[in-house]
C-alpha positions as CSV (number, residue, x, y, z in Angstrom):
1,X,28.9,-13.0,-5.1
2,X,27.8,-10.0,-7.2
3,X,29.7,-6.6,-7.0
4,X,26.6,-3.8,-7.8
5,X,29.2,-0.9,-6.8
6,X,28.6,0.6,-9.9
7,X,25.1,0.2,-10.8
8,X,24.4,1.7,-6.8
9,X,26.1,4.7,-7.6
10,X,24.8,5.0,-11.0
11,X,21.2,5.1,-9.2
12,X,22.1,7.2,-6.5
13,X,26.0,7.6,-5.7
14,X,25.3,10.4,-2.7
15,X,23.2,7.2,-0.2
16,X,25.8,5.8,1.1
17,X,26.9,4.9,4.5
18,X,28.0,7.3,6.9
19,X,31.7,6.3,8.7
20,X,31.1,7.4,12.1
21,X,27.8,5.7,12.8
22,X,27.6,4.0,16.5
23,X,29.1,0.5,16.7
24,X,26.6,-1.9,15.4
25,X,26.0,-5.6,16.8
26,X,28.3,-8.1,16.5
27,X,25.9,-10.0,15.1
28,X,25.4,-7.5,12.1
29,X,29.3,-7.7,11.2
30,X,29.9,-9.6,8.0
31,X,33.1,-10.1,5.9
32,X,33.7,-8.4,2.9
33,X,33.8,-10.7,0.2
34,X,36.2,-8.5,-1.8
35,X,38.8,-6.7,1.1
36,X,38.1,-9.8,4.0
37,X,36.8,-7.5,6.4
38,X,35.2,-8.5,9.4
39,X,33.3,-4.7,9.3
40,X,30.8,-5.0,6.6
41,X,26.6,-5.2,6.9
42,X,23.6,-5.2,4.8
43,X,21.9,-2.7,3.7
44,X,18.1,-2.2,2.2
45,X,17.5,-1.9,-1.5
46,X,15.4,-2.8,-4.0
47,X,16.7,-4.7,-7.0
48,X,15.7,-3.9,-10.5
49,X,16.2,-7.9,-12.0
50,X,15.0,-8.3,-15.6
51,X,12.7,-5.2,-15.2
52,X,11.2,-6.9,-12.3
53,X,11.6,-5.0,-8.8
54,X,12.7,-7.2,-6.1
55,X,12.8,-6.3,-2.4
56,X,13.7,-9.5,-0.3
57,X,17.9,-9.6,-1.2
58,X,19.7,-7.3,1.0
59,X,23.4,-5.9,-0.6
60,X,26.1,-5.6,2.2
61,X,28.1,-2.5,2.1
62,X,32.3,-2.5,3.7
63,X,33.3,0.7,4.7
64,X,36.8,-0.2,4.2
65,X,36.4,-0.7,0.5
66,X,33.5,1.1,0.2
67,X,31.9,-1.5,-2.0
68,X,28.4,-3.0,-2.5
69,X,27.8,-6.8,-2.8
70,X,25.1,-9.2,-3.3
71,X,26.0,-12.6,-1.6
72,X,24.9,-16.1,-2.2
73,X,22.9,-15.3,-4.9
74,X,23.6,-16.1,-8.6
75,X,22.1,-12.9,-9.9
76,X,24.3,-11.8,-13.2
77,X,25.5,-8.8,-13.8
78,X,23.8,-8.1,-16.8
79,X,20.2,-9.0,-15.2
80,X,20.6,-5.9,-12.2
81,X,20.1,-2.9,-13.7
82,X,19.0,-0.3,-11.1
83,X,19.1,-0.3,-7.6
84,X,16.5,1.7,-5.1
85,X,17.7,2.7,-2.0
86,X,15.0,5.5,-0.6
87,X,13.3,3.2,1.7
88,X,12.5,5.5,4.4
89,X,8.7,7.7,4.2
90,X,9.8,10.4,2.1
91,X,5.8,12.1,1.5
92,X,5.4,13.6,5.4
93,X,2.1,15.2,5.5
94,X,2.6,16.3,9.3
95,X,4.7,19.0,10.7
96,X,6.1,19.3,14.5
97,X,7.1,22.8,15.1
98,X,7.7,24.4,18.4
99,X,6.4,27.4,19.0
100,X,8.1,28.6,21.7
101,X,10.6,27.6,24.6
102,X,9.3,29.8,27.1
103,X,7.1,27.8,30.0
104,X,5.5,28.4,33.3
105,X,7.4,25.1,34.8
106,X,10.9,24.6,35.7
107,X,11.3,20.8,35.2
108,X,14.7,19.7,36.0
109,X,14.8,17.4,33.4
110,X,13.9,19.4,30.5
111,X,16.5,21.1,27.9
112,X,13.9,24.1,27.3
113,X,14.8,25.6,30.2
114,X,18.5,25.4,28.6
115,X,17.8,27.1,25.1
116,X,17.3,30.5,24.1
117,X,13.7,31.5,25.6
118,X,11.9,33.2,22.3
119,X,8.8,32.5,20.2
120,X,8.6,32.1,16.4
121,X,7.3,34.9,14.7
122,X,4.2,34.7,13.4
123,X,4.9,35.8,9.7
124,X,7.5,33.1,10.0
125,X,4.9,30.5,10.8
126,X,2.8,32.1,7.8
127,X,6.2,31.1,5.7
128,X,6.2,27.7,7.4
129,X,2.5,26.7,6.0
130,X,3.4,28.1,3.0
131,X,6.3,25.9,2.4
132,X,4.5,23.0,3.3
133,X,1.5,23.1,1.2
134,X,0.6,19.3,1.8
135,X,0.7,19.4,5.3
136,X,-2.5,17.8,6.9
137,X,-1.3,17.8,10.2
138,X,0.3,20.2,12.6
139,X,1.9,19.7,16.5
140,X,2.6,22.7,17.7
141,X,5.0,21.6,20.4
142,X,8.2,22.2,21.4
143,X,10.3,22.7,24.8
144,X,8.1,25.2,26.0
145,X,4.4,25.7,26.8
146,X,2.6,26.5,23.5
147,X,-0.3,28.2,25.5
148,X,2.4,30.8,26.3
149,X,2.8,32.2,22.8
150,X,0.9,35.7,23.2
151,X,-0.2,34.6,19.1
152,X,-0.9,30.6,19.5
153,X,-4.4,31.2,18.5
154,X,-4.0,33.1,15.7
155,X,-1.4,30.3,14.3
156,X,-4.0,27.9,15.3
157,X,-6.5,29.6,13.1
158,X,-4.0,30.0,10.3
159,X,-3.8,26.6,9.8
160,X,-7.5,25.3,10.7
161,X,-8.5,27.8,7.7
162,X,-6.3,25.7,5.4
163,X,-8.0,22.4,6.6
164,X,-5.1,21.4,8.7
165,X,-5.6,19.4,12.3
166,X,-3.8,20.9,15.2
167,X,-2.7,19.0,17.7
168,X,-0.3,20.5,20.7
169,X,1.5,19.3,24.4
170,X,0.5,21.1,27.6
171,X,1.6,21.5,30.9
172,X,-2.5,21.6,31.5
173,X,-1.8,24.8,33.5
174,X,-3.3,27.9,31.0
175,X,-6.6,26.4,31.0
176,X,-8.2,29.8,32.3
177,X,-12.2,30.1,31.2
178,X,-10.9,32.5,27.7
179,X,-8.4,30.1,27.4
180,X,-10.7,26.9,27.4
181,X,-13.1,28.7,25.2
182,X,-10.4,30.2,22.5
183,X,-9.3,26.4,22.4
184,X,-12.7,24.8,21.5
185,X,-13.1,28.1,18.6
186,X,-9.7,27.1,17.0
187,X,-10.8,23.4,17.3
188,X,-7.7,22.0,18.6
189,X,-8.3,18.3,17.5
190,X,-5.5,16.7,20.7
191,X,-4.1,18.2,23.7
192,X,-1.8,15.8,25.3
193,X,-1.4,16.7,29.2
194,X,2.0,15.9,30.9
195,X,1.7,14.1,34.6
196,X,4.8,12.8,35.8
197,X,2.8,11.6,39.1
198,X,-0.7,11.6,41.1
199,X,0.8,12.8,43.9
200,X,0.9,16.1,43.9
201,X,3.9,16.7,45.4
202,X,6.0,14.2,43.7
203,X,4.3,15.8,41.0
204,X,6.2,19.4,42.1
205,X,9.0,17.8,42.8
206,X,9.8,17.0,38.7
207,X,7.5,19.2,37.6
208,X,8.8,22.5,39.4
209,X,6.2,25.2,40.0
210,X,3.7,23.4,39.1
211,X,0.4,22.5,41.0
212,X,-1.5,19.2,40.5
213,X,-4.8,20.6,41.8
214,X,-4.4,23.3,39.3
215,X,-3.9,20.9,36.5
216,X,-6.8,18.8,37.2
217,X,-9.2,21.6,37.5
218,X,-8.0,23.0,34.5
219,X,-8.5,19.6,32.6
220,X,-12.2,19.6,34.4
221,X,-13.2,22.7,33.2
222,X,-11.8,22.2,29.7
223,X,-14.0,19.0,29.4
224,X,-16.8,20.4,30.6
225,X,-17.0,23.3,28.9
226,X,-16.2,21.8,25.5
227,X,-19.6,18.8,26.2
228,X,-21.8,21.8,27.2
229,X,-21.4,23.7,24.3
230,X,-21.6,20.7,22.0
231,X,-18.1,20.7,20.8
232,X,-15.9,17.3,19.5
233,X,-12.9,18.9,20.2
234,X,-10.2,18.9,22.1
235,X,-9.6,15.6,23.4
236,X,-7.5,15.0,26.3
237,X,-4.5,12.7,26.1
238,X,-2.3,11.7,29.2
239,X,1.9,11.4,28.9
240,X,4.8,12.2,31.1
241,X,7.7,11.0,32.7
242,X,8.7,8.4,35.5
243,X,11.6,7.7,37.0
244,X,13.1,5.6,39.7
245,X,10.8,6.3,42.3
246,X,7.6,6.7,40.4
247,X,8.0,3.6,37.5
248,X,5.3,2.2,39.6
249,X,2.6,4.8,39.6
250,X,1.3,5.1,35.7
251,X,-1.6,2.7,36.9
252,X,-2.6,4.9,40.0
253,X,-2.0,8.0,37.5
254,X,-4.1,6.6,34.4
255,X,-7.0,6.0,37.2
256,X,-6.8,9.6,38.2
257,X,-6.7,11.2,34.9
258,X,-9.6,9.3,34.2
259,X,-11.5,10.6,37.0
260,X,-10.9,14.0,35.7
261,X,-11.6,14.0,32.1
262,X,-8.7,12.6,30.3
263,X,-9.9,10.1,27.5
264,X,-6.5,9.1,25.6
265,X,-3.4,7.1,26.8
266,X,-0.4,8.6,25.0
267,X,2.8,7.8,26.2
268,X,5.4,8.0,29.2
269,X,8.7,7.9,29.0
270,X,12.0,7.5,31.8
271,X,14.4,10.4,31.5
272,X,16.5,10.8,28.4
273,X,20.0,9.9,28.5
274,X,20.9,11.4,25.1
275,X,24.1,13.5,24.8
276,X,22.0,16.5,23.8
277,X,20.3,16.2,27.4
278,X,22.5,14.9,30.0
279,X,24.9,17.9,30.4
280,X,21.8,19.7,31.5
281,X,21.0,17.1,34.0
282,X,21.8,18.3,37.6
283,X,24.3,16.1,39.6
284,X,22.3,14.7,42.2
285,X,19.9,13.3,39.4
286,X,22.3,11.6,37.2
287,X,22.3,8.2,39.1
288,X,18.7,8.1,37.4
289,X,20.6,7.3,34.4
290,X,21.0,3.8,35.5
291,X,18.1,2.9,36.4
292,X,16.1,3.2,32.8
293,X,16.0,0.2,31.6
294,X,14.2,-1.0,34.6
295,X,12.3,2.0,34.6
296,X,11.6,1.3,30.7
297,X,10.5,-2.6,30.6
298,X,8.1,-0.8,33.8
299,X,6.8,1.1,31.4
300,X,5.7,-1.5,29.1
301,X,4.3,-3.8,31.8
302,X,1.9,-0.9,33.0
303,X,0.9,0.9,29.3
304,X,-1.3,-2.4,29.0
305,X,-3.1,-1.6,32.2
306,X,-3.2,2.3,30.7
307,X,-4.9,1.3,27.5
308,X,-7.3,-0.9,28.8
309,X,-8.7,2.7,30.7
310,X,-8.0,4.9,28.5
311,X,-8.4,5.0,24.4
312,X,-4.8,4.7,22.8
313,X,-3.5,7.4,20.8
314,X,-2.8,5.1,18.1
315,X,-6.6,4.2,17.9
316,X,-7.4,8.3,18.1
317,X,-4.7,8.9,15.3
318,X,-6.2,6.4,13.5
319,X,-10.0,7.5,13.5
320,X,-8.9,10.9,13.2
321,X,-6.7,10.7,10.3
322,X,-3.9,11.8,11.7
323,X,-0.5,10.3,10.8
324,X,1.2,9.6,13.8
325,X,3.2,6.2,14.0
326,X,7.2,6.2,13.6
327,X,7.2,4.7,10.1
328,X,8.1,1.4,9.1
329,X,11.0,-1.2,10.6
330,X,13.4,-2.1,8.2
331,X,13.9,-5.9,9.2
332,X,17.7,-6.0,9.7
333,X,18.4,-3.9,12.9
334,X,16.8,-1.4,15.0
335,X,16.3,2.0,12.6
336,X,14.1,5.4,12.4
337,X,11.5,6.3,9.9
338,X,10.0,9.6,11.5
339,X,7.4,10.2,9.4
340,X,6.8,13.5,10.5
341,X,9.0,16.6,10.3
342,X,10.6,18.4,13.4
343,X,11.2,22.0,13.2
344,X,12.8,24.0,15.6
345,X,11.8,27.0,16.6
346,X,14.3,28.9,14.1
347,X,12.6,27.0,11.3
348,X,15.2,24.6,10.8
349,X,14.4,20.9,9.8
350,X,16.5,18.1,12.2
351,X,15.9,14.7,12.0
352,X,13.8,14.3,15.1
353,X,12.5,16.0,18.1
354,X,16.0,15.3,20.5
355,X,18.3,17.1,18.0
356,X,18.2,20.5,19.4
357,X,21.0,22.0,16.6
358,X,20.2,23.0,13.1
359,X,22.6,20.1,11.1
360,X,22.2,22.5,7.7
361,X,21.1,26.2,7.0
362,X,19.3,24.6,4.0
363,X,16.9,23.0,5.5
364,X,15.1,26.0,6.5
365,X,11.3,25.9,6.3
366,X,11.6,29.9,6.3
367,X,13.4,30.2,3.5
368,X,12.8,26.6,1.4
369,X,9.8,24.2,0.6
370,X,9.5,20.9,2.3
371,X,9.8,19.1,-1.5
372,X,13.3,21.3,-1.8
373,X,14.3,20.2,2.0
374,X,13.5,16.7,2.0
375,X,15.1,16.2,-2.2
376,X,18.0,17.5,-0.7
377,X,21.5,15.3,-1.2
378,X,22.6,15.5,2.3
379,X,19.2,15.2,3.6
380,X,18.6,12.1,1.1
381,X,21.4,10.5,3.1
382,X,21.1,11.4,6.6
383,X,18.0,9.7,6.2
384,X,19.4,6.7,4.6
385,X,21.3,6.5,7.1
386,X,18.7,6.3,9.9
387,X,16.3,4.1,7.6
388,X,19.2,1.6,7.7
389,X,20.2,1.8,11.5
390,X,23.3,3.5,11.2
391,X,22.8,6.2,13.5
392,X,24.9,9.4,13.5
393,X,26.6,9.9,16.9
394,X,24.0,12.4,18.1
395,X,21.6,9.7,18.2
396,X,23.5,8.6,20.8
397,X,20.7,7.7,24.3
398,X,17.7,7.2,22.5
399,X,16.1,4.4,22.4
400,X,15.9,3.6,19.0
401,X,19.5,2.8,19.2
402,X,19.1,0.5,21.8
């Protein structure tokens, strides 16, 4: 056993676990060779040994005595002389940054329909690029439709100038003929439609005010006009939500995008039972709460069928050069790597697309650079922190925690 307690601080003393992170596994408990509590767990780091690097010991930190340890090892002190603890992708190159929350729906299940309905400013948005001066990659999606920003196109313009892709998320129901044609101009690289069902009227029914018909028309004529005229771009990508009653229709829904133009398999989801959306949820629906993990392993089974009809985004990201997987697993316990960086409308950095409060006024993409946000101490450690699967209590419903 090998206390590095002081060489981990010496290398960076802020990274260090948070104390109110949600209960780990039993099976990740250890005791602390030093105090003999049953509370401590490891930790990622690399290991300076004899100016050699090392990456396959993992410390264990106690929150009781706050230490660091090496166990079973006989590492001496004097060979450790540096420790590496920023693990997690720290050179994003893509930015996701809502627009707007205003939309033409009313999905019950969505918190937009909950926030303050505004649009970012477009000299904002100048700021935004500004800030981020490596960014290859933009999503221009929020909790609202991006289509309904009166200046989408001219952001989408901004950035295509600087050589930057722009993707978005649509309810698919803006695709009017000056709509479909300003989208091939600015070269929207992926627009990724939301279906929650084939039917149209279970479609309405989570999808509130809007028309299936309408949808697939739209998606018909966007195709269609975009071959003719011998553009590449936008391809269509399918996502959305099921639930209880639906978990068994993304096969009958994959076939029907098909039919009308959709080429990419993206993603579905069940509903979200994090504590930022439940409380938004109405009554009659919460029962639906129960039901996802069914309604997830569902998912899973039918996503094969999905990709075997459609192209997978993961293949299209991949062609296009456009970074879109969730980083890299850290091989103790479930954790996040977002590569990308969410901002919210107000041009404040979270850690992921679910937070819907700004967590520091310093991490303004506004006012700061994305070197100055993501160098920052407390943002060092909040992502620490989710790199190592010690998730704040906010984190609490998504399934990366589960």
């Amino acid at each position: 056993m090998l206390n590095i307690t002081e060489v981990w601080n010496r290398s960076h003393a802020h990274l260090s676990p948070i104390a109110d992170h949600l209960d780990l596994s039993p099976n990740d408990l250890l005791a602390c060779p030093r105090c003999e509590s049953k509370r401590a767990f490891k930790v990622k780091a690399k290991l300076k040994l004899n100016q050699e690097w090392v990456d396959h010991i993992d410390p264990i930190h106690c929150p009781d005595c706050k230490q660091f340890h090496l166990l079973g090892t006989d590492i001496k002190e004097r060979d450790l002389s540096e420790v590496d603890a920023r693990l997690w992708s720290r050179s994003p190159n893509v930015l996701n940054i809502e627009p707007t929350t205003r939309c033409n729906f009313k999905c019950w299940y969505c918190v937009g329909r909950h926030m303050v309905q505004d649009d970012i400013d477009i000299d904002n948005f100048k700021k935004v690029l500004d800030n981020f001066p490596q960014l290859t990659s933009i999503a221009l999606v929020g909790e609202g439709e991006p289509l309904m920003h009166k200046e989408f196109f001219e952001m989408a313009h901004m950035a295509k100038d600087r050589g930057i892709r722009v993707v978005i998320i649509s309810n698919g129901s803006a695709f009017s003929e000056s709509v479909i044609k300003k989208i091939c101009e600015a070269e929207i690289a992926y627009i990724g439609i939301s279906i929650d069902s084939a039917n149209a009227q279970t479609f309405s029914d989570s999808r509130i005010e809007g028309e299936l018909p309408k949808v697939w028309r739209g998606i018909e004529n966007l195709c269609r006009y975009r071959d003719e005229n011998g553009y590449v771009y936008p391809k269509i990508g399918l996502k959305g939500t099921v639930f209880k009653d639906t978990q068994n229709e993304i096969p009958s829904i994959a076939l029907e995008a098909k039919k009308h133009g959709v080429e990419i398999f993206e993603s579905f989801q069940p509903l979200n039972p994090m504590k930022t959306y439940t409380p938004i949820y109405p009554k009659a629906k919460l029962a639906e709460i129960s039901h996802i993990q069914d309604v997830a392993k569902s998912i899973n089974r039918d996503a094969v069928f999905a990709n075997s009809q459609l192209e997978s985004v993961a293949t299209f990201s991949e062609r296009e050069g456009i970074e879109l997987n969730i980083g890299k697993p850290n091989g103790i316990r479930p954790n996040c790597d977002e590569k990308w960086i969410y901002s919210l409308l107000s041009g404040d950095v979270v850690p992921c697309c679910q937070i819907k409060t700004p967590l520091n006024k310093a991490w303004n993409l506004f006012r700061h650079s994305i070197d100055n946000i993501t160098s920052d101490l407390e943002y060092e450690n909040t992502r620490f922190n989710l790199w190592n699967g010690l998730f704040p209590n906010y984190c609490d419903g998504c399934w990366k925690t589960r």
